[in-house]
N, C-alpha and C positions, 0 to 999 in steps of 0.2 A: 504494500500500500504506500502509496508517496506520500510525503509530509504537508501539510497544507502551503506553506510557501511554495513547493514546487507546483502549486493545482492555481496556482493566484496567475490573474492573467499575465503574459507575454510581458506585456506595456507597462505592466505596473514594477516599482521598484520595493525594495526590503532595507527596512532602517537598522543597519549595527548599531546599538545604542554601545559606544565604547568607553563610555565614562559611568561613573557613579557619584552621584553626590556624598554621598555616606559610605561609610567603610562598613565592612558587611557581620561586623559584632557591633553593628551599630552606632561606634565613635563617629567625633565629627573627621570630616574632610582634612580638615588641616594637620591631621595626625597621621592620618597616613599617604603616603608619596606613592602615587602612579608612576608605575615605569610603561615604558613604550614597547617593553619586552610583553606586558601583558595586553594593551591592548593588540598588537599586532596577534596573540594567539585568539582574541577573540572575535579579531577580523577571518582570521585564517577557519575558526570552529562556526561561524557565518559561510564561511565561500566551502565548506562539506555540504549543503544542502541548498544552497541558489549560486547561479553564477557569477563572475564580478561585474556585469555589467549592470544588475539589477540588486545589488548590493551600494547604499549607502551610508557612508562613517559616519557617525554624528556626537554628539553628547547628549546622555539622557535629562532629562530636565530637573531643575536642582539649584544649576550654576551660579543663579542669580544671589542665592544664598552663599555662596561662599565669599570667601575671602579673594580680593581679587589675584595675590600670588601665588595663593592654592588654585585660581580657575584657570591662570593663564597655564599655569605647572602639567595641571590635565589637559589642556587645551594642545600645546607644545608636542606634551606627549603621545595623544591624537593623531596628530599632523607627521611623526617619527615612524609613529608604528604604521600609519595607513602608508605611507612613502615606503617604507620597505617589502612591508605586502605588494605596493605597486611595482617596484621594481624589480622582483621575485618575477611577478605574473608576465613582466614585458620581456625578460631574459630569456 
């Protein structure tokens, strides 16, 4: 059985949310540091089940709450990891 993003039309694209605003035991943002190592695995565990054409990086909503050198910190790291996933794919 395919997964329902693979049954979603052609035309339409799939948002990789590759940030989080909160650290996932809960603390704030500012205490824990995004590396670029992780979002690129969660662009890469995205592109096992839709293609990269229909695959887009984003940050999950949140940002507006943070600290602004903790949002650019994720923001940065976003832009690292999607860049290396890219250039993996064009290689």
């Amino acid at each position: 059985m395919a997964g329902p993003l693979l049954l979603a039309p052609s035309s339409t694209s799939s948002l990789c949310g590759a940030l989080y605003a909160t650290t996932s035991s809960g603390g704030s943002a500012a205490s824990s540091k995004l590396r670029s190592e992780v979002v690129e695995a969660r662009i890469r565990a995205a592109l096992a089940h839709v293609p990269p054409s229909r695959v887009v990086v984003a940050p999950d909503c949140g940002m507006k709450y943070l600290a602004r050198d903790v949002a650019l910190g994720k923001l940065a790291a976003m832009v690292e990891g999607a860049r290396r996933v890219r250039a993996a794919l064009e290689s």
